[in-house]
C-alpha positions, 0 to 999 in steps of 0.5 A: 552095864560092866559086861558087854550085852552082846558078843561075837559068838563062835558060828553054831550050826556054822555052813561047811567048808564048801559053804562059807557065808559072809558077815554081815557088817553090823553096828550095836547101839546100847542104851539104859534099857537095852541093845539095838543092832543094825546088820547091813544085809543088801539084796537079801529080801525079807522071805530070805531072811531068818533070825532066831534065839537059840539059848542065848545065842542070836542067829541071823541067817540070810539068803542074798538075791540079786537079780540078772535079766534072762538075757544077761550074764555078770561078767564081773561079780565080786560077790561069790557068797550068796548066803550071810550068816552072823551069830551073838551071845547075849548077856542074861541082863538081856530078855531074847522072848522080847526081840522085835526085827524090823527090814528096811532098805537092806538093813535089819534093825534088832531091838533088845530091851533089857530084862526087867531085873536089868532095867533101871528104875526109880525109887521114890524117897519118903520125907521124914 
């Protein structure tokens, strides 16, 4: 593909000032028939966690849990953001009605295959 399948989008829908979010770290994988995106999202549990298409734009929105024994307080916390947010606009070349998400061990796996218009395909040659 010429054009890039997936991009930084400006935040829609983006937390006010008092409620920043942080970024997720993410890595985008493409290949012929479409994009995998891998988002590092640690102690965010799977009840926690929404992504959704909006147009053409992709959301992930999460809600960080870290657990601190009753009788503990951190005395040293260098996460302050307890929320993750990140957002992608995606090509036309892309189908957002197939995406398949997947949580595993803090890291969100994104599967979007190419629109069928997109995909590449054989055409079988005819000997004269």
């Amino acid at each position: 593909m010429s054009n890039q399948a997936v991009t930084q989008s400006p935040e829609q829908g983006s937390p006010s000032r008092d409620e920043t979010a942080l970024l997720p770290p993410v890595d985008v994988i493409e290949d012929a028939t479409g994009i995998t995106l891998y988002a590092d999202l640690p102690g965010v549990p799977k009840d926690r966690l929404n992504v959704r298409v909006e147009g053409e734009t992709l959301l992930i929105d999460a809600d960080l849990v870290l657990a601190v024994p009753q009788d503990m307080q951190a005395s040293h916390a260098e996460v302050q953001r307890m929320h993750y947010r990140r957002a992608f606009s995606l090509s036309r070349e892309l189908d957002p009605d197939k995406v398949s998400a997947e949580l595993s061990q803090g890291v969100l796996r994104l599967r979007i295959p190419k629109a069928e218009h997109a995909q590449p395909r054989r055409i079988a040659v005819q000997v004269a």
